[in-house]
N, CA, C and O atoms as CSV, one atom per row, in Angstrom:
chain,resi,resn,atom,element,x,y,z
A,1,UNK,N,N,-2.899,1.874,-11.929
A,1,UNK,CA,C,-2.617,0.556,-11.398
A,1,UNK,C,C,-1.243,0.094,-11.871
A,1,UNK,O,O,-0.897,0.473,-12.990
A,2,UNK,N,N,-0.499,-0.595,-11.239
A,2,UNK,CA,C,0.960,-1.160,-11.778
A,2,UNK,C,C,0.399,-2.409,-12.369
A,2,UNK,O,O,-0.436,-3.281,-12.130
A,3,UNK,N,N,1.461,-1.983,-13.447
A,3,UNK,CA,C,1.402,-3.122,-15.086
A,3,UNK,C,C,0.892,-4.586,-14.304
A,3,UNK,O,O,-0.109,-5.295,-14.407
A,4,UNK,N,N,2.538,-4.644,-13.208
A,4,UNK,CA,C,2.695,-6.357,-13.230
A,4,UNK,C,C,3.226,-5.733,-11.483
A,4,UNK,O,O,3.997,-4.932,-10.954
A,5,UNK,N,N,2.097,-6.848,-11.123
A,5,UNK,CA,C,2.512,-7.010,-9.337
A,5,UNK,C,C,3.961,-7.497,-8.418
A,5,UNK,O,O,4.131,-8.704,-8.242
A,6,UNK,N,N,4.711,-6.760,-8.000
A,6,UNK,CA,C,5.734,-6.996,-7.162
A,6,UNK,C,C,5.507,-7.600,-6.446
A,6,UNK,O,O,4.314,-7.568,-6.144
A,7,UNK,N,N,6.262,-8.435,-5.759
A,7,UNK,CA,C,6.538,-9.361,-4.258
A,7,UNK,C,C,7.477,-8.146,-3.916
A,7,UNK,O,O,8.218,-7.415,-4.572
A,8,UNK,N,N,7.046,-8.278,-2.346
A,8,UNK,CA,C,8.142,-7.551,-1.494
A,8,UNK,C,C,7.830,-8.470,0.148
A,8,UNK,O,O,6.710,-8.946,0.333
A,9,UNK,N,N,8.575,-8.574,0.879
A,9,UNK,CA,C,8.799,-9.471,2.049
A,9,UNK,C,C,8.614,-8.448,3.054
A,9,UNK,O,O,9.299,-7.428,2.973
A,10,UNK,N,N,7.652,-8.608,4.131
A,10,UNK,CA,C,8.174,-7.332,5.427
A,10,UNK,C,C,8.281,-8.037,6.334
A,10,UNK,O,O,7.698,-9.121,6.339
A,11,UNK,N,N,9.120,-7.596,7.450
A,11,UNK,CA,C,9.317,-8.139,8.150
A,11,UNK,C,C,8.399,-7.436,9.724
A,11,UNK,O,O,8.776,-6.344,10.149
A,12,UNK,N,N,7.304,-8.142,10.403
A,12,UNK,CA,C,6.757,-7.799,11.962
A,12,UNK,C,C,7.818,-7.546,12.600
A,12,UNK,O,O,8.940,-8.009,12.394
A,13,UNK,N,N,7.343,-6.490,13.725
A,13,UNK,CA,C,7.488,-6.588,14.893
A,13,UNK,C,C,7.698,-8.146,15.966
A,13,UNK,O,O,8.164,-8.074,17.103
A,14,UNK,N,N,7.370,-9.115,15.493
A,14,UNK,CA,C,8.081,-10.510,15.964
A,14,UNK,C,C,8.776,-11.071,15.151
A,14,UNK,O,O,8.619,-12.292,15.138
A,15,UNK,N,N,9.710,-10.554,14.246
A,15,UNK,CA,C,10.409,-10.848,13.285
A,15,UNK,C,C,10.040,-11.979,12.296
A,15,UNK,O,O,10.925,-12.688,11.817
A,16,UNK,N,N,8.047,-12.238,11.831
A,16,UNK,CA,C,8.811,-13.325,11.049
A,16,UNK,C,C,8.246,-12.316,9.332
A,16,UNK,O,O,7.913,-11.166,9.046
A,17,UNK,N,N,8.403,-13.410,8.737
A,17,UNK,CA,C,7.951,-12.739,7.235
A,17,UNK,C,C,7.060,-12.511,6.522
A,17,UNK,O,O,6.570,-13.631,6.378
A,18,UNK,N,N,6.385,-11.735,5.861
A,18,UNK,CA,C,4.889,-12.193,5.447
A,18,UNK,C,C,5.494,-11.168,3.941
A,18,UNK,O,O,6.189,-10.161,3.808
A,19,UNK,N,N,4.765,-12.115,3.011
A,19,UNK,CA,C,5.018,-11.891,1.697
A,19,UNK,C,C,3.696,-10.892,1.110
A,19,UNK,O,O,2.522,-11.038,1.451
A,20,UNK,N,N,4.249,-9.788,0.087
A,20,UNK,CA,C,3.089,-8.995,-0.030
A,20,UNK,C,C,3.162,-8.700,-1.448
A,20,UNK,O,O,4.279,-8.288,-1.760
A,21,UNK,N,N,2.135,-8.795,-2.649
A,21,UNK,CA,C,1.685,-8.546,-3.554
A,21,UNK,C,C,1.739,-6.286,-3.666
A,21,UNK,O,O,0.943,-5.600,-3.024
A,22,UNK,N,N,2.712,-5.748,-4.491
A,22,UNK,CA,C,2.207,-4.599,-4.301
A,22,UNK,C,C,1.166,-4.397,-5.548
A,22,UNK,O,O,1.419,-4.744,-6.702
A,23,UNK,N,N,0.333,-3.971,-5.253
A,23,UNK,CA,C,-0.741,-3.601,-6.305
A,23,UNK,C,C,-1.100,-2.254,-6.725
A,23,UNK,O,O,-1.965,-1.964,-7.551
A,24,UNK,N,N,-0.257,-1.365,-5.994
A,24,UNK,CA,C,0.012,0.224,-6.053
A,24,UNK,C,C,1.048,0.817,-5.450
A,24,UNK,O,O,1.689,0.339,-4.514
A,25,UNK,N,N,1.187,1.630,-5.858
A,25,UNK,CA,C,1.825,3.023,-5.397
A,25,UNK,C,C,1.416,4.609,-5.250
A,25,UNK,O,O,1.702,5.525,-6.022
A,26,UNK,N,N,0.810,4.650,-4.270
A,26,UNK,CA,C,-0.067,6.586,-4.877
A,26,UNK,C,C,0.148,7.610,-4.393
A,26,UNK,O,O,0.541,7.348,-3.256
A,27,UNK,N,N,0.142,8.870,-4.562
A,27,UNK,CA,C,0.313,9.943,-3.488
A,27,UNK,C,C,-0.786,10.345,-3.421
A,27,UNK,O,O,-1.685,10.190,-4.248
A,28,UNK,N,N,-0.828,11.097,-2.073
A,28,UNK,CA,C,-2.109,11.453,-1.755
A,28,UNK,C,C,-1.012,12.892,-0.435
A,28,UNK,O,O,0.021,12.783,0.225
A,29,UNK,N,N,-1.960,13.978,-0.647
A,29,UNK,CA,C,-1.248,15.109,0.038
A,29,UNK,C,C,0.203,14.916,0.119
A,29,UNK,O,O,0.537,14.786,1.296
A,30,UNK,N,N,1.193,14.850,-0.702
A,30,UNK,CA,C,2.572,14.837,-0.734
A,30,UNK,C,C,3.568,13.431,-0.210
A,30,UNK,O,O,4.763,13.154,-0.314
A,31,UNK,N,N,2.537,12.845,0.307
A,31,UNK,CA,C,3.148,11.262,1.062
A,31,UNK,C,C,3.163,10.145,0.119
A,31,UNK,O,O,2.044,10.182,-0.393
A,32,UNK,N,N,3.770,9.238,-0.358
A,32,UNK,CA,C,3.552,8.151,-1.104
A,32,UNK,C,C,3.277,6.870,0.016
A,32,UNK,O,O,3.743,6.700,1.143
A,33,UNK,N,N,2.431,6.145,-0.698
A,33,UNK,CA,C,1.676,4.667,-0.190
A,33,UNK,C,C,1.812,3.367,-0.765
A,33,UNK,O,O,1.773,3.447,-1.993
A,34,UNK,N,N,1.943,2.307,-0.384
A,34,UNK,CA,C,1.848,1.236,-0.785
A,34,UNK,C,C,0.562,0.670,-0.536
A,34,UNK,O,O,-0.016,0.736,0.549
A,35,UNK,N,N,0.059,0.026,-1.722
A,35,UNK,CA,C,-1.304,-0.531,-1.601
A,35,UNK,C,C,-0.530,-2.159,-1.801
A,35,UNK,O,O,0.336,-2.596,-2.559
A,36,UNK,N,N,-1.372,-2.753,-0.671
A,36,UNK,CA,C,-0.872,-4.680,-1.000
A,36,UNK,C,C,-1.535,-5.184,-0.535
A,36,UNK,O,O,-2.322,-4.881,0.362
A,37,UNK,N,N,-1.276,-6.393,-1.255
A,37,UNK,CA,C,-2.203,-7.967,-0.731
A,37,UNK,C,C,-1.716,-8.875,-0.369
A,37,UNK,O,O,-0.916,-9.240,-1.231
A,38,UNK,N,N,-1.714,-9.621,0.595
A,38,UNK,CA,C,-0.901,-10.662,1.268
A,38,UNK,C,C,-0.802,-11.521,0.254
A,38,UNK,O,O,-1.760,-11.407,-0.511
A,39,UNK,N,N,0.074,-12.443,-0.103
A,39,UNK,CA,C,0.112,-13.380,-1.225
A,39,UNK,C,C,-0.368,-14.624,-0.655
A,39,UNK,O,O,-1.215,-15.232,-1.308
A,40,UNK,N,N,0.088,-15.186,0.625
A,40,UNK,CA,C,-0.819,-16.563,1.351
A,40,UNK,C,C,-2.261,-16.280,1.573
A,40,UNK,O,O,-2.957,-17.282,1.407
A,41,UNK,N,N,-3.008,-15.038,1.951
A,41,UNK,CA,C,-4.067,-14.683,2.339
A,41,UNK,C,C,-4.787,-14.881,1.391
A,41,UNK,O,O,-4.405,-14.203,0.436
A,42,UNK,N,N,-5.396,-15.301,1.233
A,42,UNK,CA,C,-6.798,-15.735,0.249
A,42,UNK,C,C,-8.063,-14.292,0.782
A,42,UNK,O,O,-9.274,-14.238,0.571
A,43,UNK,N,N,-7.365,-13.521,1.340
A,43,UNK,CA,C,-8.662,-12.327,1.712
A,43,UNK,C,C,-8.133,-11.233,0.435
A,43,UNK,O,O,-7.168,-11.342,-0.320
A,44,UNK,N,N,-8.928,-10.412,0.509
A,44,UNK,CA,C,-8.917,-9.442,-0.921
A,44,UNK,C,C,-8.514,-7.944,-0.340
A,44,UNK,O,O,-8.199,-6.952,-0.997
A,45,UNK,N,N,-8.625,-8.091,1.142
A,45,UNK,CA,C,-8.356,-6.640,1.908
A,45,UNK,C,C,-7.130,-6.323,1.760
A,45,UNK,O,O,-6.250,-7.176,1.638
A,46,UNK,N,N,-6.894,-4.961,1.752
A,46,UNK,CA,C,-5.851,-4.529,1.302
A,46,UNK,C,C,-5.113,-3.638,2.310
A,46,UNK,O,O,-5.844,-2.963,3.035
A,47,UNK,N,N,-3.788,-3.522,2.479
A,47,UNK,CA,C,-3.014,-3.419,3.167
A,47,UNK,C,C,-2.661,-1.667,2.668
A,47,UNK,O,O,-2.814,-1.096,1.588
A,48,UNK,N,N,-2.180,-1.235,3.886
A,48,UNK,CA,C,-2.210,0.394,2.812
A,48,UNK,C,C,-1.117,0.607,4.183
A,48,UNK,O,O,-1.335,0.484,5.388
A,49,UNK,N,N,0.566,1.106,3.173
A,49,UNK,CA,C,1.485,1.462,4.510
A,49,UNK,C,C,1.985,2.409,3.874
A,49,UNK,O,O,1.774,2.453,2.662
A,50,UNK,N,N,2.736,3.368,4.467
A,50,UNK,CA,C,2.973,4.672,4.208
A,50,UNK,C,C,4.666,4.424,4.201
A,50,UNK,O,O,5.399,3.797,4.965
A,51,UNK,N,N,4.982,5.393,2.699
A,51,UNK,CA,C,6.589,5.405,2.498
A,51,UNK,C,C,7.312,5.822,3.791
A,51,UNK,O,O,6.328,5.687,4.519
A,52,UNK,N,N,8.327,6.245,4.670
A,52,UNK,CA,C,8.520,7.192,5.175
A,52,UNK,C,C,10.448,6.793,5.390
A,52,UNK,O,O,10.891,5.644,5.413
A,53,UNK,N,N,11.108,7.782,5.491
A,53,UNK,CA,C,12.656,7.675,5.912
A,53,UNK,C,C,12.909,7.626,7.275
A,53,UNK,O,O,12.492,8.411,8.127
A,54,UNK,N,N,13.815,6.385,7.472
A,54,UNK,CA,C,14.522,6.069,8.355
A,54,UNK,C,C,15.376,7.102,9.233
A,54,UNK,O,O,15.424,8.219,8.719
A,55,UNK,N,N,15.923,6.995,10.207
A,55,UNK,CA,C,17.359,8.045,10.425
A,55,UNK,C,C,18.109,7.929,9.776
A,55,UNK,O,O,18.727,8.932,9.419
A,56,UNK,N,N,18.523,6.408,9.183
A,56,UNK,CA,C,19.616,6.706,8.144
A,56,UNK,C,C,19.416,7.192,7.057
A,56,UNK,O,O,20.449,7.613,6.536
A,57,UNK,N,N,18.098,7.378,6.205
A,57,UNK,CA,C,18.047,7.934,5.448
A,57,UNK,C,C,17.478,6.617,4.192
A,57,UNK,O,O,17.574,6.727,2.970
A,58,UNK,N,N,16.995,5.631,4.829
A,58,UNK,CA,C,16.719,4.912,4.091
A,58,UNK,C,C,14.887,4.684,4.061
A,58,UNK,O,O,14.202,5.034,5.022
A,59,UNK,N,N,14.430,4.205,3.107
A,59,UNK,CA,C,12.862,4.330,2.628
A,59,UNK,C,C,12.079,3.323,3.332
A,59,UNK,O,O,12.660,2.322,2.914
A,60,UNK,N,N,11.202,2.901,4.079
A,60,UNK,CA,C,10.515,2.046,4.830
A,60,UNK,C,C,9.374,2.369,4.308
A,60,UNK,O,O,9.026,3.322,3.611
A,61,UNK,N,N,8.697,1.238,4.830
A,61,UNK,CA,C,7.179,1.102,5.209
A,61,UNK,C,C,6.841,1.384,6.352
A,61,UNK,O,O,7.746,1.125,7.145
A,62,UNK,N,N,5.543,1.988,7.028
A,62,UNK,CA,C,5.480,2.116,8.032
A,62,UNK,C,C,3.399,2.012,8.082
A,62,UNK,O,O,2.612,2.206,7.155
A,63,UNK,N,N,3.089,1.600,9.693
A,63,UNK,CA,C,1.403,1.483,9.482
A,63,UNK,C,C,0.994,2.988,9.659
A,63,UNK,O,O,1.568,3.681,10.500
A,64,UNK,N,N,0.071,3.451,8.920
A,64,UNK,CA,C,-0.732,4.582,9.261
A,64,UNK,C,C,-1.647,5.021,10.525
A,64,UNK,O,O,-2.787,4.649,10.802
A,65,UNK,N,N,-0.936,5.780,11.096
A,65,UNK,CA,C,-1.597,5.774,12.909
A,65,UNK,C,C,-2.844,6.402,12.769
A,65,UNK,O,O,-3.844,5.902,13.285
A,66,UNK,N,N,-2.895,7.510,12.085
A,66,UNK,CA,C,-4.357,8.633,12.195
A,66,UNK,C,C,-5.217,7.662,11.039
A,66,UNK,O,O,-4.897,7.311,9.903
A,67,UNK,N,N,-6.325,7.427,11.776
A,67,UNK,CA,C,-7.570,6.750,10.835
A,67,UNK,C,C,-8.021,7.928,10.023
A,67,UNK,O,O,-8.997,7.615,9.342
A,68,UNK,N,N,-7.699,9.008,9.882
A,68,UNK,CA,C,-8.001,10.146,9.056
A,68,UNK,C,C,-7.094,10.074,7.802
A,68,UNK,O,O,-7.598,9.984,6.683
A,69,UNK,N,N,-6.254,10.098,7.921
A,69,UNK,CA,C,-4.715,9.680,7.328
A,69,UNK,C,C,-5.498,8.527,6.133
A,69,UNK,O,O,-5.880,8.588,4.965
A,70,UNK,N,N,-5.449,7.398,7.339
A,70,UNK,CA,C,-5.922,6.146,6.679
A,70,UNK,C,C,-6.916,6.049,5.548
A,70,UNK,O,O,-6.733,5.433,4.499
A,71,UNK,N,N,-8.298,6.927,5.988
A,71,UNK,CA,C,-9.404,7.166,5.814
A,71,UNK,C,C,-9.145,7.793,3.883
A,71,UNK,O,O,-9.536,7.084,2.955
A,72,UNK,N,N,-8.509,9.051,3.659
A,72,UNK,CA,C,-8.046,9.977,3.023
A,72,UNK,C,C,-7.291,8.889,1.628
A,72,UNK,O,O,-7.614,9.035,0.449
A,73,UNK,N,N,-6.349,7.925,2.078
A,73,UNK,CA,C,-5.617,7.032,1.083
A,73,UNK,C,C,-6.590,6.291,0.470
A,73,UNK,O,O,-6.897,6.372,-0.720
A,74,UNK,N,N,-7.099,5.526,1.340
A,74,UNK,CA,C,-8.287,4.601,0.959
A,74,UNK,C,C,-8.889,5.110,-0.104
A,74,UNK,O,O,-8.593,4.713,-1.231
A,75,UNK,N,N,-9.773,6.013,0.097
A,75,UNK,CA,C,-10.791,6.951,-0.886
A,75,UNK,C,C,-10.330,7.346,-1.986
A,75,UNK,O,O,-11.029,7.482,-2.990
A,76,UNK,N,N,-8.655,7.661,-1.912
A,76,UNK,CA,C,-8.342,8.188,-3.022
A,76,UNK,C,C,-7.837,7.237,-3.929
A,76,UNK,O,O,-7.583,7.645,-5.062
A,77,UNK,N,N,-7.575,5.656,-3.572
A,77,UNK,CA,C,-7.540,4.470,-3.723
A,77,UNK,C,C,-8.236,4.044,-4.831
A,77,UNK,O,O,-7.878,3.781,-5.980
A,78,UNK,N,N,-9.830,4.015,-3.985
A,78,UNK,CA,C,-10.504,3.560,-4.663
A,78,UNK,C,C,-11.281,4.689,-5.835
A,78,UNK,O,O,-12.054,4.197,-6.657
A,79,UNK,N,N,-10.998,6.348,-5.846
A,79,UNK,CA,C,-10.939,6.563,-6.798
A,79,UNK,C,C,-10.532,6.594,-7.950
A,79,UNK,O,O,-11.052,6.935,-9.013
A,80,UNK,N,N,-9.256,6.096,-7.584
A,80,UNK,CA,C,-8.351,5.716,-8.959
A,80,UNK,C,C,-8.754,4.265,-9.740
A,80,UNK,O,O,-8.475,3.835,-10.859
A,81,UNK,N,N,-9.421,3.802,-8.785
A,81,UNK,CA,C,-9.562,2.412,-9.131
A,81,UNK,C,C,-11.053,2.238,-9.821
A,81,UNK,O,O,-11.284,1.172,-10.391
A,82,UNK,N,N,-11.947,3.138,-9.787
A,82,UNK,CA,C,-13.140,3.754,-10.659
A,82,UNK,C,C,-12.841,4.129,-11.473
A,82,UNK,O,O,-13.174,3.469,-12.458
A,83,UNK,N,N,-12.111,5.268,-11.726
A,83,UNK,CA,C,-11.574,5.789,-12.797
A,83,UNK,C,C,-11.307,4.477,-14.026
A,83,UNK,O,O,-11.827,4.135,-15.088
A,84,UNK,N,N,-10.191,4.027,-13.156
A,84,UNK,CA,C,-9.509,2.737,-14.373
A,84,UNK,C,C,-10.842,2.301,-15.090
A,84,UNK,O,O,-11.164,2.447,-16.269
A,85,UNK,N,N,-11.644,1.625,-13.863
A,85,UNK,CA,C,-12.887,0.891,-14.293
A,85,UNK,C,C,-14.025,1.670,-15.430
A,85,UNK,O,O,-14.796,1.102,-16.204
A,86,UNK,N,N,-13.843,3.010,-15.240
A,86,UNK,CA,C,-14.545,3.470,-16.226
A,86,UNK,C,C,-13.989,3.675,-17.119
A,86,UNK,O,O,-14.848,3.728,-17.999
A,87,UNK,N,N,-12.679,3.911,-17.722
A,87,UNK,CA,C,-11.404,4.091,-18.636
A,87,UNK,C,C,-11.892,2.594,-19.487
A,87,UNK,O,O,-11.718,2.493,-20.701
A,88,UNK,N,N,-12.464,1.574,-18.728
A,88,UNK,CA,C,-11.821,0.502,-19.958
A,88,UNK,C,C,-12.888,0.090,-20.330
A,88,UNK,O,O,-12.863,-0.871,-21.100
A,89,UNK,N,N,-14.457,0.770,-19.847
A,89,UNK,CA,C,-15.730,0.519,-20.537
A,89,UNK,C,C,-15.825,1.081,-21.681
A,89,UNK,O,O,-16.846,0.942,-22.354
């Protein structure tokens, strides 16, 4: 789990802003992920977007198209997140 939660800003597809809590970072089969939580959202669901490079060569976020994909982060998510939970019993 990261120490202390980042703000990071993304910007939609209708350009406006939505502010995001990162609460991870993980790899899973060679890809890195962002795990987040909306910071206005009072919901606890979690946002899961995939690192990936630009043409220019720069690092984005991007949504995960294959629900398999999706499916695969999640799980390995919340295994890490058992783990912790049993680490601090």
């Amino acid at each position: 789990m990261a120490e202390q939660d980042e703000v990071i800003t993304l910007i939609d597809e209708d350009g406006a802003e939505h502010d995001f809590n990162v609460i991870d970072v993980i790899e899973v089969e060679g890809s890195e992920y962002a795990i987040l939580l909306p910071v206005e959202d009072e919901s606890d669901e979690a946002v899961i977007l995939k690192f990936v490079n630009d043409e220019d060569g720069n690092e984005i976020l991007v949504e995960i198209e294959s629900d398999e994909e999706w499916e695969k982060v999640a799980d390995a998510w919340e295994e890490m997140v058992m783990a912790e939970e049993d680490k601090e019993r």
